[in-house]
N, C-alpha and C positions, 0 to 999 in steps of 0.2 A: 504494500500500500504506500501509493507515495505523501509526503506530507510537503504544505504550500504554508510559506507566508504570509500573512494578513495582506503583504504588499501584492505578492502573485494572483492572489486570492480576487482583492479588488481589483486588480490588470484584465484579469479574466470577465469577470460580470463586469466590466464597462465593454470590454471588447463584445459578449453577446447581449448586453442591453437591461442588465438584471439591477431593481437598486432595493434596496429595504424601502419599508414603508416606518415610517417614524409617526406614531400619534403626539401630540401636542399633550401637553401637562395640563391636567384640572386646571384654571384659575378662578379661586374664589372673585366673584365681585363685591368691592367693599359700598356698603351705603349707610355715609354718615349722618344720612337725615333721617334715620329711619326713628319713631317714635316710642319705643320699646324703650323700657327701665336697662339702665347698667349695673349690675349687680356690685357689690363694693367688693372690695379687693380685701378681705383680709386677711390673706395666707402673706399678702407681702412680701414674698419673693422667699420667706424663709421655709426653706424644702425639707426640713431635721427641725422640728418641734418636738422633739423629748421623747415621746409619749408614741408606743406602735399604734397605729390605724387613728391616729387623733386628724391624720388629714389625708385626705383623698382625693389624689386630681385624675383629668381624663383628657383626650385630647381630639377632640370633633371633627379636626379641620379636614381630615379624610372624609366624611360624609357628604357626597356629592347630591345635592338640593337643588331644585327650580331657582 
């Protein structure tokens, strides 16, 4: 079996016309008008408050919404 370089590789699928298909990233759109409460911030950045399960974060931003 022969083995090819990334470079040989892509030499070849240009020469017969082959290319990936690359999807585009999520992006959130931000809307700062919107009329919804901000919840208050009180974890404050401190991520070690003492105490096991006294704080609990998650992270949303992966949930792809309308």
């Amino acid at each position: 079996m022969e083995k090819f370089s990334s470079v040989r590789v892509a030499k070849l699928r240009r020469m017969v016309g082959l290319r990936s298909i690359v999807k585009k990233k999520f992006k959130v759109p931000t809307d700062s008008t919107h009329k919804f409460s901000v919840p208050e911030n009180i974890l404050d950045c401190d991520f070690k408050p003492g105490t096991l399960g006294a704080v609990w974060v998650s992270d949303t931003t992966y949930i792809k919404t309308q």
